[in-house]
HTML snippet that shows the backbone in 3Dmol.js (N, CA, C, O; Angstrom):
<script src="https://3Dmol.org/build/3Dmol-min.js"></script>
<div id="view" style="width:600px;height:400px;position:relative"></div>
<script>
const pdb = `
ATOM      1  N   UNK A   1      -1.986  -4.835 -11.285  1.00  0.00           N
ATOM      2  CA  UNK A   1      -2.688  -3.570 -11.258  1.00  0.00           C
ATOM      3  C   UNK A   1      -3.909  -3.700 -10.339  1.00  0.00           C
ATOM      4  O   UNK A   1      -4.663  -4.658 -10.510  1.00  0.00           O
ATOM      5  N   UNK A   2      -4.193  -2.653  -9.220  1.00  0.00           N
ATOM      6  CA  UNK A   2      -5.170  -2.986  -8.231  1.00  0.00           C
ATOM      7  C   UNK A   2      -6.422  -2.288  -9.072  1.00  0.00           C
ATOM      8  O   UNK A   2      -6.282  -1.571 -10.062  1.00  0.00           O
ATOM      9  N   UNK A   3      -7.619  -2.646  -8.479  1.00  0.00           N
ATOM     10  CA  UNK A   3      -9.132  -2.318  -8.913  1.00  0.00           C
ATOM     11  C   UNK A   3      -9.226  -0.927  -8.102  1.00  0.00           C
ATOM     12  O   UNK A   3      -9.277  -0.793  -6.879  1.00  0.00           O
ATOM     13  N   UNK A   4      -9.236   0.026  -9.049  1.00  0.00           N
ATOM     14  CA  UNK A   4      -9.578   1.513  -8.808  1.00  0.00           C
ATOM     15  C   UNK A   4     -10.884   1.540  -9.006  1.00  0.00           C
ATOM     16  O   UNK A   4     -11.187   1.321 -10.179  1.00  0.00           O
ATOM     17  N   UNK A   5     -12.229   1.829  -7.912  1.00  0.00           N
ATOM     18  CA  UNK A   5     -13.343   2.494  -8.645  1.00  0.00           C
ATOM     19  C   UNK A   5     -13.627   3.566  -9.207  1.00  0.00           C
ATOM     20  O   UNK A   5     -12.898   4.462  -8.781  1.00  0.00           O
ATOM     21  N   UNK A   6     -14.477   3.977 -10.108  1.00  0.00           N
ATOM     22  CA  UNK A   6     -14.369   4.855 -11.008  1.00  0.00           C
ATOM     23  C   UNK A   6     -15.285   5.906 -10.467  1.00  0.00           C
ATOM     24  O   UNK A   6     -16.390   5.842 -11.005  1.00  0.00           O
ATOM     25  N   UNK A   7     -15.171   6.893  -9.534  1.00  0.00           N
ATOM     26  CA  UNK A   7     -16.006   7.192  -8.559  1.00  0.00           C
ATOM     27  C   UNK A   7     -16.135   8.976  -9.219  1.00  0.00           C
ATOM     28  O   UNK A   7     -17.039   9.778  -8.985  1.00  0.00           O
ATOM     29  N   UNK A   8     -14.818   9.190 -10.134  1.00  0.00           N
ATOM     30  CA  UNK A   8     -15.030  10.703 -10.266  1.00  0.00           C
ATOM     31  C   UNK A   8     -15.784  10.615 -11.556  1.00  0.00           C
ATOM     32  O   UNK A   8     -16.533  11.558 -11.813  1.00  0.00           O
ATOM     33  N   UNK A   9     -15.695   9.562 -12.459  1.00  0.00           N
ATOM     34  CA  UNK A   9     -16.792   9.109 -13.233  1.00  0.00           C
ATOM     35  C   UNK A   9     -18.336   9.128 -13.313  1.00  0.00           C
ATOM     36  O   UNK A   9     -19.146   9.662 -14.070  1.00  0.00           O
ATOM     37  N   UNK A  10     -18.409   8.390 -12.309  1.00  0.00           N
ATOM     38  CA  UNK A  10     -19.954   8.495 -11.608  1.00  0.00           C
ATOM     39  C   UNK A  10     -20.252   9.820 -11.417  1.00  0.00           C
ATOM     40  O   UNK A  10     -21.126  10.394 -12.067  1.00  0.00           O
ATOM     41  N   UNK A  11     -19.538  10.384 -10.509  1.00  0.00           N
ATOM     42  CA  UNK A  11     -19.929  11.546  -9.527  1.00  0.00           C
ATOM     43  C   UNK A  11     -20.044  12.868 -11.541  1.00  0.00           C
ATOM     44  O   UNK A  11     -20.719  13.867 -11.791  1.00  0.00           O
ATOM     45  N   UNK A  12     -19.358  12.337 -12.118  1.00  0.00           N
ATOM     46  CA  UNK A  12     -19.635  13.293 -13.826  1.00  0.00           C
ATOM     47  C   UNK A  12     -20.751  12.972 -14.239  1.00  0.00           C
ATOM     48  O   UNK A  12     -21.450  13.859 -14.730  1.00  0.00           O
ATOM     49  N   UNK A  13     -21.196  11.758 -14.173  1.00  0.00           N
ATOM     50  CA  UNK A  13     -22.528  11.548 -14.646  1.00  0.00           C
ATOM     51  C   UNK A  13     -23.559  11.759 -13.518  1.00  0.00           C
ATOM     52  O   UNK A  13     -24.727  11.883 -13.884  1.00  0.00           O
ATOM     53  N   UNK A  14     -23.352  11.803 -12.495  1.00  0.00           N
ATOM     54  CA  UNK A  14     -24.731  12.302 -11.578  1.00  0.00           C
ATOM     55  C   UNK A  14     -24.879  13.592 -12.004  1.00  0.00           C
ATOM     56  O   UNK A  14     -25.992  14.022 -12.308  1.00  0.00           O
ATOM     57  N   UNK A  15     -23.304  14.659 -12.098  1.00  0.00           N
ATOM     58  CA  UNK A  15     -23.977  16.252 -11.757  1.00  0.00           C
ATOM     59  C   UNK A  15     -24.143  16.574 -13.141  1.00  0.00           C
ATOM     60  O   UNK A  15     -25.127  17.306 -13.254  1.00  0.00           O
ATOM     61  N   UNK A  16     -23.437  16.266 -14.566  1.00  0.00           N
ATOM     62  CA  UNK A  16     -23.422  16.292 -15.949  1.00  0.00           C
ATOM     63  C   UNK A  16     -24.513  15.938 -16.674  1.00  0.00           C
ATOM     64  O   UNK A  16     -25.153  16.741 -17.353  1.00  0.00           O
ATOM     65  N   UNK A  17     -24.774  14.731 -16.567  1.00  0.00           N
ATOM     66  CA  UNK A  17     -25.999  13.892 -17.248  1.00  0.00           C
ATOM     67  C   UNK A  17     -27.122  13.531 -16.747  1.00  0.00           C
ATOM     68  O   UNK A  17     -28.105  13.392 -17.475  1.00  0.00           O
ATOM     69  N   UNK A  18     -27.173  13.296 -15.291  1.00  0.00           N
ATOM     70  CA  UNK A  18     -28.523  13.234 -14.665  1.00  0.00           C
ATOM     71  C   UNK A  18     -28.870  14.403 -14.660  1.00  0.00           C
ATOM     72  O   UNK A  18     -29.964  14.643 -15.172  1.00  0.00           O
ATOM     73  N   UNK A  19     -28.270  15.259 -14.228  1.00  0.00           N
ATOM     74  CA  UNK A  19     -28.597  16.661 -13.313  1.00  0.00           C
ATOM     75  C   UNK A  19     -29.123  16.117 -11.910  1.00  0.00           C
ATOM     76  O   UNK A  19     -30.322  15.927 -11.704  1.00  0.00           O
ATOM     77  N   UNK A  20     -28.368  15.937 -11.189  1.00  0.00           N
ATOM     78  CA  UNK A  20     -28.299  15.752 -10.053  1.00  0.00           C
ATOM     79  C   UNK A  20     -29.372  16.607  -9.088  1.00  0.00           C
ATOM     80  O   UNK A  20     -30.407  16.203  -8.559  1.00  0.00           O
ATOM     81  N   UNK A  21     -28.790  17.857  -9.053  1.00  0.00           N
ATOM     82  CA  UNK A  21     -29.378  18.982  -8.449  1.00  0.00           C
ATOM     83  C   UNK A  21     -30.715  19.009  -8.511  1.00  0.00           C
ATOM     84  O   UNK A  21     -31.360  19.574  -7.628  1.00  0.00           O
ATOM     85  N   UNK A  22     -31.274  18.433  -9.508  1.00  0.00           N
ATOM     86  CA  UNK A  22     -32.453  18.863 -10.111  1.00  0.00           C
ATOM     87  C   UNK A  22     -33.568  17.061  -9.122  1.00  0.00           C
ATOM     88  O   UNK A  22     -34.521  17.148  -8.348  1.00  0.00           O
ATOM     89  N   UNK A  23     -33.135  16.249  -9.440  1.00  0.00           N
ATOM     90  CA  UNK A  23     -33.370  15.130  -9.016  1.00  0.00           C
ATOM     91  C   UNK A  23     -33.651  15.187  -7.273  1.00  0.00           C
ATOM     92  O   UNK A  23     -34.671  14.939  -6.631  1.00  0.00           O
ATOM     93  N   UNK A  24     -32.293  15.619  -6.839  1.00  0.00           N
ATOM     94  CA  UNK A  24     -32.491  16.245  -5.145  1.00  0.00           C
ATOM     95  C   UNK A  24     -33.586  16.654  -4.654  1.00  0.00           C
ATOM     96  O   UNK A  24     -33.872  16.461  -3.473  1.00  0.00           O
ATOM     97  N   UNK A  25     -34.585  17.464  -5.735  1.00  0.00           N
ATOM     98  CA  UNK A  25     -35.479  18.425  -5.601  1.00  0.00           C
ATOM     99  C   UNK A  25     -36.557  17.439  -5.371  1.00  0.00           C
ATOM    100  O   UNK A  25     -37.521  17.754  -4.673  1.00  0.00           O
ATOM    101  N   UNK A  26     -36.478  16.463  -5.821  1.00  0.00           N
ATOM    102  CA  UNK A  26     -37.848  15.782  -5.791  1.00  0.00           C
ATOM    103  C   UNK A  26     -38.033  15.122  -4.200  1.00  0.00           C
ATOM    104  O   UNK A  26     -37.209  15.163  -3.286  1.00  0.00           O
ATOM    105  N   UNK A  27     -39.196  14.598  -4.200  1.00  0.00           N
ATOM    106  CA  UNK A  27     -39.682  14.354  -3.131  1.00  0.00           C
ATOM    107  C   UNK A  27     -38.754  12.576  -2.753  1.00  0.00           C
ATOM    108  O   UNK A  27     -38.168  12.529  -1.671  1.00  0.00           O
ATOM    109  N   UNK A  28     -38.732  12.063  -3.114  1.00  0.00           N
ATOM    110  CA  UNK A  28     -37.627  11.223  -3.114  1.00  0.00           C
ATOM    111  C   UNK A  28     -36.552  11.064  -3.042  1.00  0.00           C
ATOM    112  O   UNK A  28     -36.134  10.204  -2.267  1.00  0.00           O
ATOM    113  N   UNK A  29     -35.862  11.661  -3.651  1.00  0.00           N
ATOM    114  CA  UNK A  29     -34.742  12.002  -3.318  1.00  0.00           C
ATOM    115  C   UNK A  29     -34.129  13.254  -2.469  1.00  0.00           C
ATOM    116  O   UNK A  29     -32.947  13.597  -2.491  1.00  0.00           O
ATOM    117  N   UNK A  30     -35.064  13.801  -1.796  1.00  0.00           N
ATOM    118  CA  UNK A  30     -34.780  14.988  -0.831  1.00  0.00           C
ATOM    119  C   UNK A  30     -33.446  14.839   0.066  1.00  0.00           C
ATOM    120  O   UNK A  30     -32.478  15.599   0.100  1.00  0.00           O
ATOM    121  N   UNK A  31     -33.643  13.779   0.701  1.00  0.00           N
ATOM    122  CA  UNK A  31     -32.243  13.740   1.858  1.00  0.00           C
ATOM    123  C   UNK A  31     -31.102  13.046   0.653  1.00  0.00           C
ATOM    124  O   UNK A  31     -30.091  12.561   1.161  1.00  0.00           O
ATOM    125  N   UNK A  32     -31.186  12.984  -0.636  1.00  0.00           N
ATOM    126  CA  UNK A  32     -29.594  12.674  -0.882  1.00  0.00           C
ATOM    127  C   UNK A  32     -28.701  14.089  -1.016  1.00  0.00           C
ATOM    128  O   UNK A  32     -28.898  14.726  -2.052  1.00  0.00           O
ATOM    129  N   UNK A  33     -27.976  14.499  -0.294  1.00  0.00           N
ATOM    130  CA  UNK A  33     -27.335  15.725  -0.536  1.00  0.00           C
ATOM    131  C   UNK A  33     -26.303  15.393  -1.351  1.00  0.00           C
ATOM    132  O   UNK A  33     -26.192  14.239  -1.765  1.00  0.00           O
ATOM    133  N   UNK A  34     -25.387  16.411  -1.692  1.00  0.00           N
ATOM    134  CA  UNK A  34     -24.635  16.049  -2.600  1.00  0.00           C
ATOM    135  C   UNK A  34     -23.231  15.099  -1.836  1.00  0.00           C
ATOM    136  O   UNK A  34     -22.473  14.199  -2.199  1.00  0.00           O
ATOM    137  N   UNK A  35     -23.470  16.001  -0.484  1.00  0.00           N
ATOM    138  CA  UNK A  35     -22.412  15.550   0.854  1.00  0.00           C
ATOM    139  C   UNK A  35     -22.779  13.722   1.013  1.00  0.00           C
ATOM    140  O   UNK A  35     -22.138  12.671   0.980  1.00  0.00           O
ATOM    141  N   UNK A  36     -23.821  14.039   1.147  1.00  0.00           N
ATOM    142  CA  UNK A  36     -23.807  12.341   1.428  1.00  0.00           C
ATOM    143  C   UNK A  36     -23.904  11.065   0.153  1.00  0.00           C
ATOM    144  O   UNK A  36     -23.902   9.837   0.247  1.00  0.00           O
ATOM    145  N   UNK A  37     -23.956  11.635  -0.577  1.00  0.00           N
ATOM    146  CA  UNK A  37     -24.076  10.538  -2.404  1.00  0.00           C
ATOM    147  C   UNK A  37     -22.397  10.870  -2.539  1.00  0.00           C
ATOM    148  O   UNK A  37     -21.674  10.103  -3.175  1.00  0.00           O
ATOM    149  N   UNK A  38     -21.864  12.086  -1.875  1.00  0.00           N
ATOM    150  CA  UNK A  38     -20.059  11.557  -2.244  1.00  0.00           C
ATOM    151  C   UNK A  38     -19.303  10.928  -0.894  1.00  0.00           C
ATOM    152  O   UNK A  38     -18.122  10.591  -0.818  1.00  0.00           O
ATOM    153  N   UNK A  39     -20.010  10.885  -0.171  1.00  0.00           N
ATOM    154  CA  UNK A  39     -19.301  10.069   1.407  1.00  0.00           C
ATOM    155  C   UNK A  39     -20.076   8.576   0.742  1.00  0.00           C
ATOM    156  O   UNK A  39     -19.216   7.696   0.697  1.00  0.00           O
ATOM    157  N   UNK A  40     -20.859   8.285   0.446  1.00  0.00           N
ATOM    158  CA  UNK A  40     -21.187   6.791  -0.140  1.00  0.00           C
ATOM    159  C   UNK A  40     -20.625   6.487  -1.213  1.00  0.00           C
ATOM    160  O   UNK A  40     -20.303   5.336  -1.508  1.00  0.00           O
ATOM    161  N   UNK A  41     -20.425   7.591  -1.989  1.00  0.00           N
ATOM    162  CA  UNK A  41     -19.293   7.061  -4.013  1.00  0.00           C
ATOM    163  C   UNK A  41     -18.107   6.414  -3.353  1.00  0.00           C
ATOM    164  O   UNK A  41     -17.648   5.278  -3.472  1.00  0.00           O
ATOM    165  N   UNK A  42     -17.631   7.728  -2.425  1.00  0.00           N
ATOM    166  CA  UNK A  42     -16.306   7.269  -1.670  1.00  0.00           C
ATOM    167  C   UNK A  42     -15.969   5.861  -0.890  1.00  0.00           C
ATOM    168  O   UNK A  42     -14.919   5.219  -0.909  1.00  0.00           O
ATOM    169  N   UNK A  43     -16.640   5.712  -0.512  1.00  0.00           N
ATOM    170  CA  UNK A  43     -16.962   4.733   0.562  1.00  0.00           C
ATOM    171  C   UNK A  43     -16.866   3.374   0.041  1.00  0.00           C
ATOM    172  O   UNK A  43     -16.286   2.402   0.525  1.00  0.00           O
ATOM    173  N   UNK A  44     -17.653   3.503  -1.213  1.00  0.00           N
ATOM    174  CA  UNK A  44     -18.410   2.470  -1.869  1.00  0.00           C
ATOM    175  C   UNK A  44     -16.964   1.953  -2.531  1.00  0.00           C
ATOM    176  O   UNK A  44     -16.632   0.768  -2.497  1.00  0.00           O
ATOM    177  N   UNK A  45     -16.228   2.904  -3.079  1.00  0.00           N
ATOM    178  CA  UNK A  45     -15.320   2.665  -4.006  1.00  0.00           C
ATOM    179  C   UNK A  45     -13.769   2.306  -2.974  1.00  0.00           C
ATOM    180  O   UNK A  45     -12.810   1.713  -3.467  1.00  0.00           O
ATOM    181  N   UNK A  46     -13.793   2.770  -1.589  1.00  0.00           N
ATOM    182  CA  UNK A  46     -12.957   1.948  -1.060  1.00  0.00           C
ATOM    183  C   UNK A  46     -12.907   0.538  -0.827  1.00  0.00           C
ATOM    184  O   UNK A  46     -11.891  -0.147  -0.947  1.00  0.00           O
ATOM    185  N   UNK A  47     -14.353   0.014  -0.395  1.00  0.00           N
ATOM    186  CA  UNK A  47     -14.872  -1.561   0.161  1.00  0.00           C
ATOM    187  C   UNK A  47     -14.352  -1.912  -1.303  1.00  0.00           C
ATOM    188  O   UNK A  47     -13.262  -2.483  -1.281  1.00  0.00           O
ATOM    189  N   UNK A  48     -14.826  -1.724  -2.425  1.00  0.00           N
ATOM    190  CA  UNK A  48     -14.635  -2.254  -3.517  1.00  0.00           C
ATOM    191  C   UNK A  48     -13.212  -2.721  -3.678  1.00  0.00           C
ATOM    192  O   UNK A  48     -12.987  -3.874  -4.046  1.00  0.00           O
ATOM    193  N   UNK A  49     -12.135  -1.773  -3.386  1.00  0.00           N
ATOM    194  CA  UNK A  49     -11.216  -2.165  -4.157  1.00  0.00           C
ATOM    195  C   UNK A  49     -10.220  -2.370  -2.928  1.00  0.00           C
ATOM    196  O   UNK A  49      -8.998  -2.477  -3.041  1.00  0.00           O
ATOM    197  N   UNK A  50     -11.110  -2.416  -1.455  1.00  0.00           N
ATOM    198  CA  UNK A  50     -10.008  -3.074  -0.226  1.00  0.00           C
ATOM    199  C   UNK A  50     -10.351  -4.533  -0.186  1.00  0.00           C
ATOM    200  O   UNK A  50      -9.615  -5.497   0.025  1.00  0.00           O
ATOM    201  N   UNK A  51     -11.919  -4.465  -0.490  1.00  0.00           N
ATOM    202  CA  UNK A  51     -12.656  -5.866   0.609  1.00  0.00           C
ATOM    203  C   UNK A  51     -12.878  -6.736  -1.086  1.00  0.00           C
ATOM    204  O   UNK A  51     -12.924  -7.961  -1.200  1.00  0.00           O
ATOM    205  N   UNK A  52     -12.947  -6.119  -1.812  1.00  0.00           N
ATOM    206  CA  UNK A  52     -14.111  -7.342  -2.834  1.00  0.00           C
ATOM    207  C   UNK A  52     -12.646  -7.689  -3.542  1.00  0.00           C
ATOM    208  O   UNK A  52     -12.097  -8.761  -3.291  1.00  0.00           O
ATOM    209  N   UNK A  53     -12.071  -6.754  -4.406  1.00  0.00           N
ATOM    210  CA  UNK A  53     -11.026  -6.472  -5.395  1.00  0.00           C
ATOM    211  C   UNK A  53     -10.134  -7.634  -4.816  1.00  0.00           C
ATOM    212  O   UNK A  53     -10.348  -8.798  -5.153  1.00  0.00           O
ATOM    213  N   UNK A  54      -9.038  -7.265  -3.859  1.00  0.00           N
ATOM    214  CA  UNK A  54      -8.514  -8.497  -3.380  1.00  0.00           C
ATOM    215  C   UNK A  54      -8.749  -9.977  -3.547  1.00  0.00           C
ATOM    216  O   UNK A  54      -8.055 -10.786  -2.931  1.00  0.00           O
TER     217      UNK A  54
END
`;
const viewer = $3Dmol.createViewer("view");
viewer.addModel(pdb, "pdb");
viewer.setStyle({}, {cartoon: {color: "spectrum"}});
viewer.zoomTo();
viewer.render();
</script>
C-alpha cells in the first residue's frame, strides 16, 4: 500500500477549525492565499509520497 498524504484533511482543518479566512486577514499571514497554501498541500503531499515514501 503506497503513502497517500492526507492533504484534503488538512486543507478541512485549515478552512473548518482554524478558520483560515480569518487568519489570511492578519498581517502575517496576508500573502497566504488560499491558491497558494493548496499549490503547497498539493505539492507537499506529492514529494511525500514520490520522493520520501519510497
Amino acid at each position: 500500500m503506497a503513502y497517500q498524504s492526507p492533504v484534503e484533511q488538512i486543507r478541512f482543518i485549515l478552512n473548518e477549525v482554524v478558520d483560515f479566512a480569518e487568519v489570511g486577514r492578519t498581517e502575517l499571514f496576508s500573502e497566504a492565499t488560499e491558491e497558494t497554501v493548496n499549490a503547497v498541500l498539493t505539492e507537499g503531499g506529492r514529494i511525500a509520497a514520490e520522493v520520501y515514501a519510497p
